[in-house]
C-alpha positions in Angstrom: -22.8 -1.7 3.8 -19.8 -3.7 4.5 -16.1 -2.6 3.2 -15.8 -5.2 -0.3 -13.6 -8.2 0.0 -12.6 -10.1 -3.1 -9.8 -13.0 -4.0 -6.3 -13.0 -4.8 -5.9 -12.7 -8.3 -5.8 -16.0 -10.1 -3.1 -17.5 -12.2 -5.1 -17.4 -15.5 -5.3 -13.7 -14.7 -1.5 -13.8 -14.3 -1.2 -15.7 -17.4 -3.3 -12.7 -19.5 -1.1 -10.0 -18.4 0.1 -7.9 -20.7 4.0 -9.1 -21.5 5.2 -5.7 -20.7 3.2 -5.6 -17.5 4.1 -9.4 -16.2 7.9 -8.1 -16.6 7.0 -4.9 -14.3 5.3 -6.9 -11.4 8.3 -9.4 -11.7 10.7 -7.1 -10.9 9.0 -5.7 -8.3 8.3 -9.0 -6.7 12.2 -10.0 -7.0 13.0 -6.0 -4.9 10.6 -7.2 -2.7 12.5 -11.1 -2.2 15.7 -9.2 -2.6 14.9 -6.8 0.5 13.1 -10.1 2.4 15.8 -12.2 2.4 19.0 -9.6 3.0 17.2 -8.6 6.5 16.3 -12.3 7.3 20.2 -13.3 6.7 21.0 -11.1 9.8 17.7 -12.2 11.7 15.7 -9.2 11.1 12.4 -7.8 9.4 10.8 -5.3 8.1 9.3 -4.7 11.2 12.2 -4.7 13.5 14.0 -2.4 10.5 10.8 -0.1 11.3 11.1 -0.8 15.2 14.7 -0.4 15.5 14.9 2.7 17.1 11.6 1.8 19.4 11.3 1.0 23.4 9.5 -2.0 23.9 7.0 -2.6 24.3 5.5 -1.5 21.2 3.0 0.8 21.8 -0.7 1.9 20.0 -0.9 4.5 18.4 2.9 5.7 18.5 4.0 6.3 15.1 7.4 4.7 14.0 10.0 6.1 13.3 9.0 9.1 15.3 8.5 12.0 12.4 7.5 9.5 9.9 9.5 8.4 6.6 9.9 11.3 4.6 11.2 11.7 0.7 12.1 14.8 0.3 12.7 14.0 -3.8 9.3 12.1 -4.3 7.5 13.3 -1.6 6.5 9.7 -0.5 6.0 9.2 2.8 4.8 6.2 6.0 4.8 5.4 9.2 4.2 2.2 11.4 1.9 1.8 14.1 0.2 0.0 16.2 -3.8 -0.5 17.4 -4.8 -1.8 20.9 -4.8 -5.7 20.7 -8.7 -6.2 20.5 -8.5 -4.2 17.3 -5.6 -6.1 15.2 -7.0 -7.9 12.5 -6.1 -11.7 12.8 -2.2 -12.3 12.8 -1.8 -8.2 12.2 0.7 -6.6 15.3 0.2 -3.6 13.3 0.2 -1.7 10.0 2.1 0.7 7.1 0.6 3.7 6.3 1.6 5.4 3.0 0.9 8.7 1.6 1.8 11.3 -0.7 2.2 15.0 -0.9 1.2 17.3 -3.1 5.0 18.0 -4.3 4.7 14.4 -5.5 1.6 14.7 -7.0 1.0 14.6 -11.4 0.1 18.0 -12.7 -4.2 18.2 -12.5 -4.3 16.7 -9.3 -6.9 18.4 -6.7 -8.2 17.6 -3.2 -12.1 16.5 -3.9 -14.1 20.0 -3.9 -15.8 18.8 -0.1 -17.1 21.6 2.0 -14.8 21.8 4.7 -11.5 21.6 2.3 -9.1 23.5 4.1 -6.6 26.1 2.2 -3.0 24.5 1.9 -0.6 27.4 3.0 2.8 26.1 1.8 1.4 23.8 -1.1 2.4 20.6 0.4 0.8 19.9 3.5 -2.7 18.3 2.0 -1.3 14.8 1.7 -3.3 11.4 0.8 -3.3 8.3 1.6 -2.9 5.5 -0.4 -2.4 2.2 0.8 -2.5 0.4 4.5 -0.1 -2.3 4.8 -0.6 -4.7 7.8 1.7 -7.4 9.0 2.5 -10.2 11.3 5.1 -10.8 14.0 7.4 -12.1 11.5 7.2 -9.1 9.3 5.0 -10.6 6.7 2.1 -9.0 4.8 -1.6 -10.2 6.0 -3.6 -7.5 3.7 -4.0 -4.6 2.0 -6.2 -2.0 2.9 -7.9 1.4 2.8 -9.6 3.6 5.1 -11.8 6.8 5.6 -10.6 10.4 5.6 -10.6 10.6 9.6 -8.2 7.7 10.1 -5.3 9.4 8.9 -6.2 13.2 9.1 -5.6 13.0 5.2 -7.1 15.5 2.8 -9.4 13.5 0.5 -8.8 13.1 -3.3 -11.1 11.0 -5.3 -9.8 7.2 -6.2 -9.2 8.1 -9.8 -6.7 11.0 -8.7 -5.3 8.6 -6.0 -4.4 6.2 -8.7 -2.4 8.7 -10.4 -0.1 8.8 -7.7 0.5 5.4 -7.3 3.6 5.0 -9.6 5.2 8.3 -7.9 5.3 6.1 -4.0 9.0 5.9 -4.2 10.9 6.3 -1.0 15.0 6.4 -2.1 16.9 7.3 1.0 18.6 5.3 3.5 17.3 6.1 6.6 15.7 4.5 8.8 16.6 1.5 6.7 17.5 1.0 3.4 16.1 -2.6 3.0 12.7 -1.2 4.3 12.4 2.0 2.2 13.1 -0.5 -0.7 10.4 -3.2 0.4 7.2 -1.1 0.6 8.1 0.9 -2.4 8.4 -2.1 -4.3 5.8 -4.0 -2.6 3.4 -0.6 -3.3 4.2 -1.8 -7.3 3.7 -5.0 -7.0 0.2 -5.1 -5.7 -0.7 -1.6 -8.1 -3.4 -3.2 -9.7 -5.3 -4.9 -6.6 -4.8 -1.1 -4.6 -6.5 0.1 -7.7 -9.1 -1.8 -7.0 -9.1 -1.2 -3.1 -9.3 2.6 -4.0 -12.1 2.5 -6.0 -14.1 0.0 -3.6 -13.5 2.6 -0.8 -15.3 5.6 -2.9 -18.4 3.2 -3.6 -18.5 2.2 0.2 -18.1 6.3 1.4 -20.8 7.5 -1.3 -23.2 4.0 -0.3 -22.0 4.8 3.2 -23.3 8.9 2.8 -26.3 7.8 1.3 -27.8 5.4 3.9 -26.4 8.1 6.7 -28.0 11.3 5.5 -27.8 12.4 9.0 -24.0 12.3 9.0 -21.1 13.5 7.5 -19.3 10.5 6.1 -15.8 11.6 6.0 -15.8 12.1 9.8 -18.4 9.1 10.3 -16.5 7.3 13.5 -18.4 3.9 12.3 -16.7 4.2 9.1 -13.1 3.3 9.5 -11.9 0.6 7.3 -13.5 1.2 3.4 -11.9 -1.7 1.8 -9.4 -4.5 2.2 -7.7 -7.7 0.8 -6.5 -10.5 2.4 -2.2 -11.3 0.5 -0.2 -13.8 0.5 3.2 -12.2 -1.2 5.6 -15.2 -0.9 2.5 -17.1 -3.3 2.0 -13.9 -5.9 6.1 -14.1 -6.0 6.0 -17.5 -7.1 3.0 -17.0 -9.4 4.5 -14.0 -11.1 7.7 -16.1 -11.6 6.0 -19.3 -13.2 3.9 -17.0 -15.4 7.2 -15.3 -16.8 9.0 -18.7 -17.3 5.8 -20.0 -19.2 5.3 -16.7 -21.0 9.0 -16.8 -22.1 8.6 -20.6 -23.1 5.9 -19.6 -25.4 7.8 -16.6 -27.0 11.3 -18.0 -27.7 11.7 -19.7 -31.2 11.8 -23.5 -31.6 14.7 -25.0 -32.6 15.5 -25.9 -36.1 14.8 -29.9 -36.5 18.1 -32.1 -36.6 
């Protein structure tokens, strides 16, 4: 079975938001414009932000910044890195990984009960993963996307749990870059809802997956990789976002008492 695909959400989706949920995305969509266009006024990127520190020519597999992006407060975490070039995904040079650790994790949240679940000695070490983020050469977001356990070495918690976590991503710290740290926190808020959905795709594609595989563990399944994905288009859901809140505030402010 295939990983699931499915569309951008469309404006009449927008438009049936709750208001206090329009407001939430909006913000996040101006961080994410903010962060955009203060790197692009000096010629950079998110990826160079990422790459600043990197000897060209990229290359696979090295993680950037060396030791990851840690939050020692939120216990957010992500790296950058890149695939051989027969692997990228249309336009993609390479991809965000994020993840949080346990520390960051709401109270009742346990790895899935799988039979080779290891023991986490200091509390903090069985980390998920929550969200890939690929992007071009320019910096920009081509998709969303999820993968199996043995991608990122992660400890596997099921999609529900992983949700949970979602509003805890926060990485608040200036290195490497401020602008950057900024960016894929907000940009994990802004597309909550469709990683919501990725998550729970990718636990209907491993248990499909396990059961048309009985001969092999699915977690560690090598033909398994990617579990879900979505093909964005950020600079479009900022502008949608921003039309639905100028129509939505249209519709809520009081007419003007007749002449």
């Amino acid at each position: 079975m295939p990983f699931l695909r499915g569309p951008a959400r469309g404006s009449s989706v927008v438009d049936g938001l709750p208001y206090e949920t329009l407001v939430r995305l909006v913000d996040a969509a101006r961080e994410v414009s903010l962060c955009t266009r203060a790197l692009a006024k000096t010629g950079d990127t998110v990826l160079s932000e990422v790459l600043r520190d990197a000897t060209p020519p990229l290359e696979a597999w090295h993680h950037h910044p060396p030791g990851d992006v840690y939050d020692s407060e939120y216990h957010a975490q992500f790296y950058f890195h890149a695939h051989p070039e027969l692997e990228l995904v249309g336009e993609e040079v390479g991809h965000f990984h994020t993840f949080m650790r346990p520390l960051g994790m709401p109270e009742g949240v346990a790895p899935a009960p799988l039979p080779d679940l290891r023991p986490d000695p200091d509390g903090n070490a069985a980390l998920s993963h929550l969200v890939g983020i690929s992007v071009n050469g320019m910096g920009r977001v081509t998709r969303l996307f999820t993968t199996n356990r043995w991608v990122t070495g992660e400890t596997w918690y099921a999609a529900a749990d992983v949700v949970r976590m979602l509003d805890g991503f926060q990485v608040d710290h200036a290195r490497p870059s401020w602008p950057l740290n900024c960016w894929i926190t907000a940009l994990v808020s802004l597309y909550r809802d469709e990683i919501v959905e990725l998550l729970q795709e990718r636990d209907a594609v491993v248990g499909h997956w396990q059961a048309e595989h009985p001969g092999s563990y699915v977690y560690d399944d090598r033909a398994l990789e990617v579990t879900s994905e979505r093909m964005v288009d950020v600079e479009g859901r900022i502008q949608e976002l921003e039309r639905a809140l100028r129509r939505r505030n249209r519709q809520q402010s009081p007419m003007a008492d007749p002449a």
